[in-house]
N, C-alpha and C positions, 0 to 999 in steps of 0.2 A: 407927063406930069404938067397941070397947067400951072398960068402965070401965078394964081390963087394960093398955090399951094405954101404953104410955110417948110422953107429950105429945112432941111434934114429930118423932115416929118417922117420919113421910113427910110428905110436902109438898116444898117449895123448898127449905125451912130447915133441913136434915140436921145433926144436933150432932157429924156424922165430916166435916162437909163444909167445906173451905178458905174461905176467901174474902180474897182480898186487903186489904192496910191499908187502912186512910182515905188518899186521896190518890195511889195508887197505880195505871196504869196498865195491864191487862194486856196490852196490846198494845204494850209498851217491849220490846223487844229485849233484848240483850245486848250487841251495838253499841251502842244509840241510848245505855244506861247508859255505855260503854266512854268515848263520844262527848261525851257531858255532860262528863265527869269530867277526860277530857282537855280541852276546850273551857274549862273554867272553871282550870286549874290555870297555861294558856297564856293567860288574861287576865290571872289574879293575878300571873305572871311579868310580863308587859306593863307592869301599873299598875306594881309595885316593881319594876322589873328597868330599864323606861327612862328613870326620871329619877334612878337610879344611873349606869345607864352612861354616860349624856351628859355629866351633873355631871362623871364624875371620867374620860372622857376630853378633857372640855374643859379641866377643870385642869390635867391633867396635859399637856396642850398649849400652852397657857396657859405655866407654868410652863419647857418647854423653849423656847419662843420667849423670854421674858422672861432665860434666858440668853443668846440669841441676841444679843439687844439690849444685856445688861450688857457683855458680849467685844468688838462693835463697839464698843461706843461708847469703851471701854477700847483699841481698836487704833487708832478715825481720829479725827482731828481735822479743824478748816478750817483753809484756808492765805490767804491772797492773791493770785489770781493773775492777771498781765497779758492783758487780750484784745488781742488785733489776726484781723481777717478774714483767713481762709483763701483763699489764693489761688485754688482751685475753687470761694468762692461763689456766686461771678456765674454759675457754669457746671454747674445742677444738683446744687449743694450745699443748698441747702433741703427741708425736709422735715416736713410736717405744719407749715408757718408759720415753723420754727423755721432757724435759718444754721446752717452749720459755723464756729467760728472756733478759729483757734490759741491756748492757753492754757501761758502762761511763770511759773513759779514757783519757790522757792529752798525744796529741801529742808531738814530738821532737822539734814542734815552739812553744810549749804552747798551742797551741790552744784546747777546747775539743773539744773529739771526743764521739759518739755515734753507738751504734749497736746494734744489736740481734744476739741471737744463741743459739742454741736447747744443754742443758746438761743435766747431769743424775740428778736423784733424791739426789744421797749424796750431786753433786756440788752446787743445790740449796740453799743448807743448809750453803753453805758458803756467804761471805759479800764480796770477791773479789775473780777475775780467771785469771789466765797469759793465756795471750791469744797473738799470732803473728800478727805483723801489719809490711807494707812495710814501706818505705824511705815521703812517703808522709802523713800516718798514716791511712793508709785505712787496714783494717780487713782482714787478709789473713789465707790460711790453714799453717800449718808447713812444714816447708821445705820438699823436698823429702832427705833422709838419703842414705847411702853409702851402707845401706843393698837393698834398693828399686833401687838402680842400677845396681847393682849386680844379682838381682832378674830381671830385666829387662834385661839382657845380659843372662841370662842363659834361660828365656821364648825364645828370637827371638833367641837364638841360636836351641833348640828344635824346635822350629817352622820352621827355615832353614833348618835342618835335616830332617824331615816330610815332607819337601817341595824336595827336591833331590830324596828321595825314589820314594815318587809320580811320580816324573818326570823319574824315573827310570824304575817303573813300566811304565808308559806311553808307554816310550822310547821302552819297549819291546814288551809291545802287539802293537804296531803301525809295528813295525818290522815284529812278526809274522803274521799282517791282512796280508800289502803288499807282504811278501812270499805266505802266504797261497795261493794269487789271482791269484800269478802266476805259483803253481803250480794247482790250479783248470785248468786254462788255458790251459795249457801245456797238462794234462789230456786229456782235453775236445778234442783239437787237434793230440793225439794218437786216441782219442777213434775212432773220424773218419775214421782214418787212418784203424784202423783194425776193425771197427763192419761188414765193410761188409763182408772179408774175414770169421770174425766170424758167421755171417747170412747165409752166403751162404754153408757153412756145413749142416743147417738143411733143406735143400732147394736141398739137394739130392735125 
C-alpha cells in the first residue's frame, strides 16, 4: 500500500461502512422489536392496571352490598315466635337433620301471623324462636351483615383480578398468533425468493 493511500481505504473497516450500535442485534426483526414493545407495554398494563381494577371493583362492591345490608336491616326486625311441630314431621318432614315446624307470631298491626321453617333438633325442643320478619310481617332470612359485604368486595375483587390476567394472557398469545403469521409469511415469501437459486446448485 503506498504512502498516498487514505488509512483504512480497504480492509474490514470501511469508514462508508455501517455497523450497528453497541448492543444491537442484527438478526431482530421488525416483529421480534414489534413484539418486545408490545410485550412490555402489556406487562406495565398488568403491574398497574390489576391492582387498580381489583381495588376499586371490590370497593365498589363492597360498597353496594354494604347498602344491601343498611336497607335490610332498616326493613326487618326479630319477632317472637311460637313453635309447635308440624303435623308432616314424623312423615318425611326432616331434612339434612333439621324438622319442619309451625311458627305463630303477632304482627306490628296486631294481626297473627303464621309460618314454617325447617330447625335443628335442640330448637325443637324449645316453645318459642326469634325469627326475622319485614315491615309487613312476612318471614324473612336475617339481614345480610357487614362481614357478608366485606366478603363480597373481596370475592369480585379476586374475581376482577383473574379476570385482567386472563385478559392479559389473551392479550399476549393473540399478539404472538398475528406476529407469528406474519412472519410465516414473510418466510414463505424469502423461500421463493431463494429455493430456486438453492435447487439449482444440485442441478449441476
Amino acid at each position: 500500500m503506498s504512502a498516498q493511500d487514505p488509512p483504512h481505504a480497504s480492509g474490514p473497516h470501511r469508514p462508508d461502512q455501517r455497523h450497528p450500535h453497541e448492543g444491537a442485534n442484527p438478526l431482530r426483526r421488525t416483529t421480534d422489536r414489534i413484539e418486545a414493545w408490545c410485550s412490555g407495554f402489556l406487562l406495565l398494563a398488568l403491574v398497574l392496571g390489576l391492582p387498580i381494577a381489583s381495588v376499586s371493583a371490590g370497593m365498589a362492591a363492597y360498597g353496594s352490598a354494604l347498602r344491601v345490608v343498611q336497607a335490610q336491616s332498616a326493613e326487618r326486625h326479630q319477632v317472637t315466635a311460637r313453635l309447635t311441630p308440624a303435623p308432616d314431621a314424623a312423615s318425611g318432614g326432616v331434612t339434612d337433620e333439621k324438622q319442619k315446624v309451625l311458627l305463630s307470631w303477632v304482627g306490628e298491626d296486631g294481626r297473627q301471623r303464621t309460618g314454617t321453617a325447617y330447625v335443628t333438633q335442640d330448637e325443637t325442643e324449645k316453645s318459642t324462636l326469634r325469627i326475622w320478619v319485614d315491615r309487613e310481617g312476612t318471614m324473612q332470612d336475617p339481614p345480610m351483615s357487614e362481614g357478608d359485604a366485606m366478603g363480597t368486595g373481596w370475592v369480585i375483587g379476586g374475581m376482577t383480578a383473574i379476570g385482567v390476567y386472563v385478559g392479559f394472557v389473551a392479550a399476549r398469545k393473540t399478539l404472538r398468533l398475528v406476529l407469528d403469521r406474519r412472519r410465516y409469511a414473510r418466510w414463505d415469501t424469502e423461500w421463493d425468493l431463494v429455493e430456486p437459486q438453492w435447487s439449482a446448485r444440485f442441478r449441476r
